[in-house]
N, C-alpha and C positions, 0 to 999 in steps of 0.2 A: 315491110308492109304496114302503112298508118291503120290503126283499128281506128272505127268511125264511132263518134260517140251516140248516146243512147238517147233521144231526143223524148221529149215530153211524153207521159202518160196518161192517155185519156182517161177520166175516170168512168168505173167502170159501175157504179154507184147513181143510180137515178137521184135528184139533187130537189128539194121541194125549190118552186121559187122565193125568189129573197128580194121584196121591196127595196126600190130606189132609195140610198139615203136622199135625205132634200136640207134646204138649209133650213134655221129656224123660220126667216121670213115667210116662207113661202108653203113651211107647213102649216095643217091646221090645229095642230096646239095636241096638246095631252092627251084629249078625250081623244081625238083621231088618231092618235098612234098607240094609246092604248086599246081602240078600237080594231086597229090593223094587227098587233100582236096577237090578240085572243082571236081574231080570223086565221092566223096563222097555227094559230095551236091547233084549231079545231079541222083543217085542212091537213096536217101533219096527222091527227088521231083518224080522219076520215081515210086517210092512203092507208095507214097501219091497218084497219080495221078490213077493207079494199081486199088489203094482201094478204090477210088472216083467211078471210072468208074462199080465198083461192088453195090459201094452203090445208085447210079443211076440205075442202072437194076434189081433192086433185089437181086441179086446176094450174096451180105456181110449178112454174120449172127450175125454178132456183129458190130453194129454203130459205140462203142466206139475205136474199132481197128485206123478206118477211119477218126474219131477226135481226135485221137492221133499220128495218122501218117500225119495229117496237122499241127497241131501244131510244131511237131518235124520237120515237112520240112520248115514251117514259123523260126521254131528260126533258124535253122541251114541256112537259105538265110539271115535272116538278121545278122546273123556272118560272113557270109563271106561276106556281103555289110561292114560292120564297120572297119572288116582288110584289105577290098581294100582303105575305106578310109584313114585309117592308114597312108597305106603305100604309098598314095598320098601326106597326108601330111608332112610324113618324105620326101620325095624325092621331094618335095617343098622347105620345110627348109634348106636340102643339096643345092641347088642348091641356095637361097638367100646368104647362109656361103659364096660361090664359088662368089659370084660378087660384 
């Protein structure tokens, strides 16, 4: 008797949405994609917070929802802290070339 295999797993993980990549032509450059990123951070802290405020009242039937939507809002701020630094630091370096 053939065992049937084990076909995909839905996740089981509510997933924030994740913007179309687009080609460069047709984006609108830097400021809009770093405009889009920092909506995204602040949409991922606003779910975290969302689920916090339930799992203080009662409210959440599943903890782990809640400590998985801090976690994901914790690494997604400190991503966007390290490419602000980034890009502190490039625009220090440019500006040492320059003098």
């Amino acid at each position: 008797m053939p065992i049937a295999p084990i076909g995909p797993i839905a996740p089981t993980i509510p997933t924030a949405p994740v913007a179309a990549a687009t080609s460069p032509a047709s984006a609108g450059g830097f400021a809009d994609a770093l405009s889009g990123a920092v909506d995204q951070v602040q949409a991922t802290q606003g779910a975290s917070d969302t689920l916090a405020l339930k799992a203080v009242t009662g409210d959440l039937t599943d903890i782990h929802d809640a400590t998985i939507a801090a976690a994901r809002a914790d690494v997604t701020m400190q991503l966007a802290a390290t490419i602000r630094n980034k890009g502190v630091d490039a625009f220090n370096e440019i500006m040492r070339m320059q003098a």
